[in-house]
Structures are given as C-alpha cells and as structure tokens.
BATOR-396702 format. One record per residue (C-alpha): residue in three letters; x negated, y negated, z. Coordinates in nm, 3 decimals. Last residue first. Layout:
N
@res=ala&u=X&v=Y&w=Z
...
This chain:
321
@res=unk&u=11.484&v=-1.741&w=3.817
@res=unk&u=11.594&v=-1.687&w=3.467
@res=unk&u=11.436&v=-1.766&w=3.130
@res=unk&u=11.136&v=-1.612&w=3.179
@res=unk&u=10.845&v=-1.844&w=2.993
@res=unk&u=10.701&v=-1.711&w=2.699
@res=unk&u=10.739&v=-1.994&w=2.456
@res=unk&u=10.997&v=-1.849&w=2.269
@res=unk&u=11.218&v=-1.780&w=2.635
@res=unk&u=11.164&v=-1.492&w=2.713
@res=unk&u=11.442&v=-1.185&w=2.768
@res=unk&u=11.712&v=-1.090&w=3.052
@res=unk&u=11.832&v=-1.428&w=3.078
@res=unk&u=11.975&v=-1.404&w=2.685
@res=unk&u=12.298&v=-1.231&w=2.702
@res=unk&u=12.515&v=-1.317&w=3.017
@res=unk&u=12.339&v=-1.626&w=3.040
@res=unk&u=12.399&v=-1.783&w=2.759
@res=unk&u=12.760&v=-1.668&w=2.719
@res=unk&u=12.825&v=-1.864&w=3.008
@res=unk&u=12.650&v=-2.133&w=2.838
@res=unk&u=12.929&v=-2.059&w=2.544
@res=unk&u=13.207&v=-2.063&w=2.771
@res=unk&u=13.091&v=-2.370&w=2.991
@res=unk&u=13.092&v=-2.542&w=2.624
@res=unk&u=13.395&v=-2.446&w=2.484
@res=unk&u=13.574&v=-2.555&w=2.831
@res=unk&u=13.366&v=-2.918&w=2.866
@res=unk&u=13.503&v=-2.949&w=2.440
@res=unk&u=13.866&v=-2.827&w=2.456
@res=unk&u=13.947&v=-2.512&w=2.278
@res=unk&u=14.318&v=-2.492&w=2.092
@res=unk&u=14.233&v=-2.677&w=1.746
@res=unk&u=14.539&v=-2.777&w=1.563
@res=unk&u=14.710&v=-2.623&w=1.299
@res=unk&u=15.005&v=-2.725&w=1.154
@res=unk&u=15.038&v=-2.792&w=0.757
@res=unk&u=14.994&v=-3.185&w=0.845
@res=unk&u=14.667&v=-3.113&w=1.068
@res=unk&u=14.462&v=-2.923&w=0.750
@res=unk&u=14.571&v=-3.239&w=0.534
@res=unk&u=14.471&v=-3.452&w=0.813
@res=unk&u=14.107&v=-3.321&w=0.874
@res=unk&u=13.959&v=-3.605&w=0.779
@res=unk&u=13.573&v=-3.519&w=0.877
@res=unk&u=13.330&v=-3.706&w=1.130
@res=unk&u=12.965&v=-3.688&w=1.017
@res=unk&u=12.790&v=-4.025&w=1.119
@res=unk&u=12.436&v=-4.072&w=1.116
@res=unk&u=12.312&v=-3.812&w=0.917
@res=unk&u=11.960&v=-3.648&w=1.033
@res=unk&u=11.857&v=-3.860&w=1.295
@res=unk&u=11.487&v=-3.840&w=1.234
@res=unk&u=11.183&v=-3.790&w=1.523
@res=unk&u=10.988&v=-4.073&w=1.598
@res=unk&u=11.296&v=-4.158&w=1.847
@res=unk&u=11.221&v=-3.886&w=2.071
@res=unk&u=11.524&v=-3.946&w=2.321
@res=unk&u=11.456&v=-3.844&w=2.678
@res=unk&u=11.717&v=-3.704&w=2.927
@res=unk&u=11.656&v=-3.715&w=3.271
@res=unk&u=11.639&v=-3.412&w=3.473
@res=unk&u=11.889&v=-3.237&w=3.749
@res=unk&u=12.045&v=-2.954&w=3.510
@res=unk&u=12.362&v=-2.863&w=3.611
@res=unk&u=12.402&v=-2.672&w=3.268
@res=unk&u=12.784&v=-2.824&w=3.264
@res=unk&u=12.614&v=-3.152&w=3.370
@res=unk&u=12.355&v=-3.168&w=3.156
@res=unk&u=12.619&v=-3.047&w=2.838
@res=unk&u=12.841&v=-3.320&w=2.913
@res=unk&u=12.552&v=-3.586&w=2.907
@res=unk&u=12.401&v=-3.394&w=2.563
@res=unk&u=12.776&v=-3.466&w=2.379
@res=unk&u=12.710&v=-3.838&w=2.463
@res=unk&u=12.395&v=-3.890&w=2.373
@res=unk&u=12.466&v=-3.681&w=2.023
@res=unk&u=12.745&v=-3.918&w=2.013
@res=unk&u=13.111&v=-3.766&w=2.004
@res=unk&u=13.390&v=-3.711&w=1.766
@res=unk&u=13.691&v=-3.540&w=1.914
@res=unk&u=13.795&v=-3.217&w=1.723
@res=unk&u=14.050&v=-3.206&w=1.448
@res=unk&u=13.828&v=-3.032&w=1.205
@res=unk&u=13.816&v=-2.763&w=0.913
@res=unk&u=13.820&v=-3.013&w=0.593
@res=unk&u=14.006&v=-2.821&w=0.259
@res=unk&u=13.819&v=-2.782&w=-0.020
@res=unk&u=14.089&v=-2.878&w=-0.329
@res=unk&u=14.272&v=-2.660&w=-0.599
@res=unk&u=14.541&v=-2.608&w=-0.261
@res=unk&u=14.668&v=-2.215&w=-0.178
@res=unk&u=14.701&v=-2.289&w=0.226
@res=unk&u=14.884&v=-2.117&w=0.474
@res=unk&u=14.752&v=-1.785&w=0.569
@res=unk&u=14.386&v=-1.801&w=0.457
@res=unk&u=14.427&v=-2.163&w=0.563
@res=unk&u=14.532&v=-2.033&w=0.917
@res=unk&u=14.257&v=-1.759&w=0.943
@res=unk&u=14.018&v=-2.027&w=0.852
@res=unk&u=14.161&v=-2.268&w=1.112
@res=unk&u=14.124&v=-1.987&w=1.409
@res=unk&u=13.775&v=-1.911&w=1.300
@res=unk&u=13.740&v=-2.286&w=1.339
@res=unk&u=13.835&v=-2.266&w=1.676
@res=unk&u=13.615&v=-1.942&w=1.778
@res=unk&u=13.359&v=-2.143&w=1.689
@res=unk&u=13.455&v=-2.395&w=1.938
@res=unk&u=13.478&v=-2.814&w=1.740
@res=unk&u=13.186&v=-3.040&w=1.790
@res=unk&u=13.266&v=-3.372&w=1.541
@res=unk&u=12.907&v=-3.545&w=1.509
@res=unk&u=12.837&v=-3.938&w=1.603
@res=unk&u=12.448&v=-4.018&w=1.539
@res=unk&u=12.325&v=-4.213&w=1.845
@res=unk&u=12.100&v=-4.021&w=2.026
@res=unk&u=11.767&v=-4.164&w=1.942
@res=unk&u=11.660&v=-3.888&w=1.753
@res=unk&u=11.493&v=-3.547&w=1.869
@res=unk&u=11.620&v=-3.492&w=2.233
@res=unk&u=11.325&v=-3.443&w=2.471
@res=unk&u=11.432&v=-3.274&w=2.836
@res=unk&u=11.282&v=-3.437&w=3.138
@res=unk&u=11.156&v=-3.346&w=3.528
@res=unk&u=11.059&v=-2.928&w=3.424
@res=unk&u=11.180&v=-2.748&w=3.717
@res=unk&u=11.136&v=-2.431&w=3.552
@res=unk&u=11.418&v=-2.349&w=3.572
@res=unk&u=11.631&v=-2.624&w=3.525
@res=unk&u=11.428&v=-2.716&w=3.235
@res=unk&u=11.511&v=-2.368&w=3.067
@res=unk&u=11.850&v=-2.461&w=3.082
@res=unk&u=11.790&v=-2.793&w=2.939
@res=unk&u=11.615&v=-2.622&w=2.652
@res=unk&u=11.865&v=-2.378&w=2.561
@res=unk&u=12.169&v=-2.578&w=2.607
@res=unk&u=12.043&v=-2.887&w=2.412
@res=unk&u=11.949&v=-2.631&w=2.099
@res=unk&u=12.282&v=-2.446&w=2.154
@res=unk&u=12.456&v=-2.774&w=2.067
@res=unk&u=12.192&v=-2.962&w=1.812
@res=unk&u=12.181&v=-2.678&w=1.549
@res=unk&u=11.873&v=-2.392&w=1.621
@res=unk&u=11.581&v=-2.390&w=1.447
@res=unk&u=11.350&v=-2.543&w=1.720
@res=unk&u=11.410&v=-2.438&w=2.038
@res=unk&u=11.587&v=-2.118&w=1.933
@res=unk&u=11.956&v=-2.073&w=2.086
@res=unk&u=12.073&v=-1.973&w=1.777
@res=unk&u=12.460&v=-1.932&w=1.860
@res=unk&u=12.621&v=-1.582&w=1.909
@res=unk&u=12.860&v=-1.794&w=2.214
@res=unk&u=12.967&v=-2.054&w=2.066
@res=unk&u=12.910&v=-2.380&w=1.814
@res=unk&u=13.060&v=-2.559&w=1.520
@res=unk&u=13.001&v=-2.864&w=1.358
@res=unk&u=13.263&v=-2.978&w=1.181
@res=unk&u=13.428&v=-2.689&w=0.895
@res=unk&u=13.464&v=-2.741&w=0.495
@res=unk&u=13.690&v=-2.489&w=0.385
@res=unk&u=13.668&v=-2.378&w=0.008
@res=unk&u=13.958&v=-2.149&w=-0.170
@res=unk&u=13.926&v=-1.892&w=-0.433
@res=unk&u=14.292&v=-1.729&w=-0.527
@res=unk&u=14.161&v=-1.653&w=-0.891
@res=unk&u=14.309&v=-1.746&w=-1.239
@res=unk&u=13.955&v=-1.641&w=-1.412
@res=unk&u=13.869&v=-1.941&w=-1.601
@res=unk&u=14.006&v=-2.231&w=-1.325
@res=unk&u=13.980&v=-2.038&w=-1.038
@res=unk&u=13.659&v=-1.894&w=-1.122
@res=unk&u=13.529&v=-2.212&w=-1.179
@res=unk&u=13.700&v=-2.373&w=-0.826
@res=unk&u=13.558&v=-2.078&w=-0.633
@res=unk&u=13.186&v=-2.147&w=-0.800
@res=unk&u=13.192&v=-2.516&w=-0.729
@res=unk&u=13.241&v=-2.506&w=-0.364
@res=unk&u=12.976&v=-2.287&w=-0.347
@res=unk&u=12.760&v=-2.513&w=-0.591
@res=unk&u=12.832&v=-2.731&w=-0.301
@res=unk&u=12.702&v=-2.499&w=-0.005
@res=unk&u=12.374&v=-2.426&w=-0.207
@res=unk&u=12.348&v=-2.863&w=-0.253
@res=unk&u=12.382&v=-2.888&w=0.070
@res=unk&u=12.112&v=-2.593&w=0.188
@res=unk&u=11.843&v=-2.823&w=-0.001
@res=unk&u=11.995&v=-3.163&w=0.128
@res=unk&u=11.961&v=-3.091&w=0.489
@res=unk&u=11.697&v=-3.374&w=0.638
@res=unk&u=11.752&v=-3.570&w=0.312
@res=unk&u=12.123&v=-3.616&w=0.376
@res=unk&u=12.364&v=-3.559&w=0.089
@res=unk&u=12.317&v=-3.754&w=-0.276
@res=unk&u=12.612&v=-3.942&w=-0.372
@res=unk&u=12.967&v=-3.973&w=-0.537
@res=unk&u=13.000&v=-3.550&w=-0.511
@res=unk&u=13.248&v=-3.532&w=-0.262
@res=unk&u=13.389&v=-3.844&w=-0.134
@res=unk&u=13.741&v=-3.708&w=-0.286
@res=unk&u=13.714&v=-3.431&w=0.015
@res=unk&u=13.708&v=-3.723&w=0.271
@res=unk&u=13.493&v=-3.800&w=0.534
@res=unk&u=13.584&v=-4.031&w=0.803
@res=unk&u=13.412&v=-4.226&w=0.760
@res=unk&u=13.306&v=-4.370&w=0.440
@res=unk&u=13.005&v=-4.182&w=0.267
@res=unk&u=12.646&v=-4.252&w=0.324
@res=unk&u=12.517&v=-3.902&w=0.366
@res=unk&u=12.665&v=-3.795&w=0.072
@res=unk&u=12.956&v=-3.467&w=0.209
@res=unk&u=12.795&v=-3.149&w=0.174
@res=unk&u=12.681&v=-3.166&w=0.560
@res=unk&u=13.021&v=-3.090&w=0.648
@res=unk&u=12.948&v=-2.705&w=0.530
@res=unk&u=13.051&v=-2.482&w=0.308
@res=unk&u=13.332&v=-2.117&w=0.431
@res=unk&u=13.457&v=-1.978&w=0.094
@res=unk&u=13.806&v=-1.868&w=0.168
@res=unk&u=13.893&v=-1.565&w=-0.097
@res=unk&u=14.275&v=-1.391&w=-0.148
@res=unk&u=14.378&v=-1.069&w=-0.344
@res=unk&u=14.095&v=-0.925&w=-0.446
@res=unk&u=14.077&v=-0.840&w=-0.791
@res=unk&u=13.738&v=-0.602&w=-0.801
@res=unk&u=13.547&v=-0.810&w=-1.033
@res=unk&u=13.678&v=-1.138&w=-0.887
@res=unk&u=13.560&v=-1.049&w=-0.532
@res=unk&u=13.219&v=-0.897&w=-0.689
@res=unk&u=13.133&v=-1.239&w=-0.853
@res=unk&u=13.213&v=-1.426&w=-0.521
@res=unk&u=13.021&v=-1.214&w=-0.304
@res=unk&u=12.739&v=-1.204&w=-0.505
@res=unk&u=12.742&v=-1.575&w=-0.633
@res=unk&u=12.796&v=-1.647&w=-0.234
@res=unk&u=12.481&v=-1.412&w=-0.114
@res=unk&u=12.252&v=-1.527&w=-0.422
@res=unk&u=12.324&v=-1.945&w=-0.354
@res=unk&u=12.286&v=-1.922&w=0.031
@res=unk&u=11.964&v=-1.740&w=-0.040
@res=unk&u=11.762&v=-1.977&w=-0.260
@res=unk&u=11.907&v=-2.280&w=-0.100
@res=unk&u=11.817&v=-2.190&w=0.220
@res=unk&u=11.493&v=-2.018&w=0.150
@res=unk&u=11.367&v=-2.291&w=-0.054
@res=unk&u=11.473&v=-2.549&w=0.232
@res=unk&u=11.279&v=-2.337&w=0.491
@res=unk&u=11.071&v=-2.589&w=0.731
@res=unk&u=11.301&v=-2.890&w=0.670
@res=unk&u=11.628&v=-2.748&w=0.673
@res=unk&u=11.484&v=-2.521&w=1.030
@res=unk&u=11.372&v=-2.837&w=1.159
@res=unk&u=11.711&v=-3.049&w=1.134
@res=unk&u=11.905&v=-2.724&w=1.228
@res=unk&u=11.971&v=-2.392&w=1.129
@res=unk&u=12.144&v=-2.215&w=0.822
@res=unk&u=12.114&v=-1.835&w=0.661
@res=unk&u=12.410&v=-1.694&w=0.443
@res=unk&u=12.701&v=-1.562&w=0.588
@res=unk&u=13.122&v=-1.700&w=0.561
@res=unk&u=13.253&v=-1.548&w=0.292
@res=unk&u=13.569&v=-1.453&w=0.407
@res=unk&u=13.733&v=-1.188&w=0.209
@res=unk&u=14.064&v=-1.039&w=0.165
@res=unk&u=14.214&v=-0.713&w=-0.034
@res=unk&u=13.876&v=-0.516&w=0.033
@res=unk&u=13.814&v=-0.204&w=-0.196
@res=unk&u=13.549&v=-0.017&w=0.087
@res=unk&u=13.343&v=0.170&w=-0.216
@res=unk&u=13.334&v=-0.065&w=-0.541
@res=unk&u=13.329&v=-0.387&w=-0.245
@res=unk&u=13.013&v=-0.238&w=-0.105
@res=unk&u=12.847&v=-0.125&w=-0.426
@res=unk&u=12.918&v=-0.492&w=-0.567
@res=unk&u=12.720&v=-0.604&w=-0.270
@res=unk&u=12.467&v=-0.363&w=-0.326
@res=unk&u=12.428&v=-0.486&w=-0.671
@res=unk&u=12.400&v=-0.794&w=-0.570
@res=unk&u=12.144&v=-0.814&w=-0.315
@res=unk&u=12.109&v=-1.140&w=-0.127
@res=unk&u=12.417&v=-1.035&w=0.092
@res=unk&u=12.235&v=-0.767&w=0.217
@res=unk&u=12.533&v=-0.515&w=0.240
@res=unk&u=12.756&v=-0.434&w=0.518
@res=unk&u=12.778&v=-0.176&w=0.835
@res=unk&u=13.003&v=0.087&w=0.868
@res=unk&u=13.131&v=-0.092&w=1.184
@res=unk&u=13.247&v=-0.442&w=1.086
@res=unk&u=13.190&v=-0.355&w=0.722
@res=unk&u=13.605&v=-0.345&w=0.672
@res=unk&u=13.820&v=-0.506&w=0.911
@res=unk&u=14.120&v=-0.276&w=0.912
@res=unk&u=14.237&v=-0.455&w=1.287
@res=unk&u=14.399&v=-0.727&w=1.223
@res=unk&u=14.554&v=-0.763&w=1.557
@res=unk&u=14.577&v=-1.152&w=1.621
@res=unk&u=14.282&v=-1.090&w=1.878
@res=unk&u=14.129&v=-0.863&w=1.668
@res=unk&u=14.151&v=-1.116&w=1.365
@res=unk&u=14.041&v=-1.419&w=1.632
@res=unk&u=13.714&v=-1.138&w=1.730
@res=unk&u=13.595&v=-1.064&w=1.379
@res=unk&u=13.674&v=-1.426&w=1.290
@res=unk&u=13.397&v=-1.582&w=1.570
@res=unk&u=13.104&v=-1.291&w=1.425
@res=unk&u=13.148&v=-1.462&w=1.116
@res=unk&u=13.124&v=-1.797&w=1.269
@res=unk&u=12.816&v=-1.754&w=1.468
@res=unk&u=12.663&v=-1.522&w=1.182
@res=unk&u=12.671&v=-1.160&w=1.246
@res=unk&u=13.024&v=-1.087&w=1.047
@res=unk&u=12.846&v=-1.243&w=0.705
@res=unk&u=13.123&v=-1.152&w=0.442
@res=unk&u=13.459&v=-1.094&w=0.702
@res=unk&u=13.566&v=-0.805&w=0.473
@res=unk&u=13.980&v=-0.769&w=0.556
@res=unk&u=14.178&v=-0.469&w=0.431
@res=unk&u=14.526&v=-0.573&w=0.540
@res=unk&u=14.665&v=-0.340&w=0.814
@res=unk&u=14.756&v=-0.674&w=0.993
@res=unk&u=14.954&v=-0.809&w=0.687
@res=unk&u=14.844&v=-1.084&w=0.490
C-alpha cells in the first residue's frame, strides 16, 4: 500500500475510525479520502456508491456503524442491527462495484457465543447464540463477517474481517449510560470527584474479565493486517492483558484520583462474563500492541478534560470545578 494510496477510512468519527486517521498520518498516508470533503451517510446506499463513483478509493476500512454499551444494546437493538447491517452492505457492495484493491471489515468480540471456551477462537464462531445483553448488534457484526467471505468466494475479492478487544481512547462516548464500560467509569468517577459525590455505582458485580487494548492500538493492528494479512478467516485484534471489570475500575480511580468507594450494582447484568480473544495468529505475523493500559488510560482522561470540561455533564451538572 503505498503512502499516496487512496485510503477511505469508512466511519472516520467513530472511536476507532477517528484512531486510523491519526496511525495513517502518523505512518504518512496522507491521501485519505472523506477525511476533509466529508463522507456519505453510511445508511444510504446510493450516496455511498456516489462517494466511491466520485473519490475512486484503492483501500477501505469499514470501520462505522453505531455501538454503545450494555444499555445502549438494550435500549436500541433495532437500530443497531438495522443500521450496522445497511452501512456495511453499502460499503461492501460499492467496494466490489468499483474494484478496490484491499477491504478490512472491522466486527466486534462480542460476535463470539457467549459461552465459548476462553480464550476465544475464530473456529468458536457460529456454535452458539452471542450474549443476550448485545445479541442484536452481534448478529449485524456477523452477517459482516459473512458478507466479505461471500464476496470473496463469488466475486474473487480481497475482503478481510478483524475482530478487535475492547477498545477505548480519547473520541470515546463518555455518556453515562450508552457509553462502553471504560469511558463510562471515567466519566462518572470524574464527575464524582467533583462534585464530591462519596460512591460511584458500577453495573454488575465486577467480575466479568474483558481484554482493554488503546484505540489507537488496534488502529495500529488493522493497518498491519491491511499490510500483512490475506487469510479466508476473521482475524482476532488483541494481545492486551485481560482484566476484571473490578480490577480495570481500581486503575481507573486512581488515575482519575477520585477519593470514593466503588459500589457494584449487582441487580444490574454482567453482560458476558469472560471475553478474552486468541490473538496468536495476529502475534505470529508480528504485531504487538505498543500502549500499556495505566498510559492508555491517563491519555484518554487527559483527553477528557481537554475536550469535555467546558460543557455539562448529561445531568446538568458542570463538569469542572
């Protein structure tokens, strides 16, 4: 792929869309097109195909469509399924119309059955139904999967499938109630500190082991893959160190400095308890993730504060002192 490639990053404001546009820069790929022209509503497909008639990209990552947290699946599964499904049949469709070169579809760990062996696999795919909490925007992510191997096998195209860990950084959803677990914890025990609040409520009873891994990490991995990797198969996007949510929330109290006790709801579901992926095929070709977890995290609070003290919190309350 050379750096005056023409390079359509298919979702550039999501948290890991908005992660590639700055490892591409950084690795000085710099004909990134819809970066500043603007791109289509995903959702849309015939301004999608418009997009790709008029800007001719040679390499796409299709990395948008909406996602969220244990209350976002459950408030807006119709939405989630409905619109992750349009945006990648558009994208995908109008890649193989106008022969691009090279595709990485970007799914999710939470297509993996929610009681698969640990850690997870690519040939546990499919032998059982994902989580409840998430299963609307899993099944989206694996007809995803499904689409780029169909075209692949009737078409002849370069479609590949990386399935990330949970990722987080700064451009996260720092909502209260939509956001993933990460930016969640951050938001509300920041606001805590502020307002002096004495406990922060964690939904679950803390014990669910996730893989974290730095947005701009996985970025890093699907840049790599784009590079390196031409497999039939998904391909897992990990390598991090799995924690407890109990655990990961102790590092992120004392990066916040927040002086509280932490509470766990335990009325409130776990969501999958284990999500670790086997990332050893992704490890063997060379890539390993450069971001360690206290450093990701002080970057992305940093982050935090830069860009969202200014403004309310969604309750109403000022966010800085």
């Amino acid at each position: 792929m050379e750096l005056r490639a023409r390079i359509y990053v298919a979702g550039k404001d999501t948290l890991i869309g908005s992660a590639l546009v700055r490892v591409l820069r950084r690795y000085g790929y710099t004909n990134l097109v819809g970066v500043t022209d603007g791109e289509p509503d995903l959702t849309d497909g015939a301004a999608v195909d418009a997009f790709f008639a008029r800007t001719q990209p040679e390499y796409v990552f299709m990395v948008g469509g909406p996602s969220g947290g244990i209350q976002a699946n459950l408030r807006f599964p119709a939405t989630f399924i409905r619109d992750n499904l349009l945006a990648e049949t558009h994208v995908i469709h109008s890649a193989y119309r106008h022969r691009i070169t090279k595709l990485l579809y970007l799914a999710s760990s939470c297509v993996y059955p929610r009681d698969c062996s640990q850690p997870m696999r690519v040939e546990s795919l499919m032998t059982g139904r994902p989580e409840s909490t998430n299963e609307a925007y899993a099944m989206a992510k694996l007809a995803g999967i499904g689409l780029c191997q169909a075209y692949a096998q009737q078409h002849g195209t370069l479609f590949l499938s990386g399935i990330p860990a949970d990722a987080f950084g700064p451009g996260d959803d720092f909502s209260r109630e939509d956001s993933h677990v990460v930016p969640a914890l951050v938001g509300r025990m920041h606001e805590a500190k502020i307002t002096g609040t004495p406990a922060v409520d964690i939904w679950g009873t803390g014990r669910p082991r996730r893989e974290f891994v730095y947005a701009d990490d996985v970025a890093d991995a699907c840049l790599f893959v784009m590079l390196r990797y031409e497999g039939p198969e998904p391909i897992n996007l990990g390598g991090g160190v799995p924690m407890s949510i109990g655990e990961v929330a102790e590092v992120i109290k004392d990066v916040v400095e927040y002086p509280g006790a932490l509470r766990f709801d335990t009325s409130r579901p776990d969501g999958m308890p284990v999500k670790v992926l086997d990332s050893s095929p992704l490890l063997k070709l060379g890539w390993r993730p450069k971001t360690p977890l206290r450093e990701a995290l002080q970057t992305t609070y940093a982050w935090y504060l830069r860009e969202r003290l200014s403004r309310a919190s969604p309750t109403g309350v000022p966010l800085s002192s």
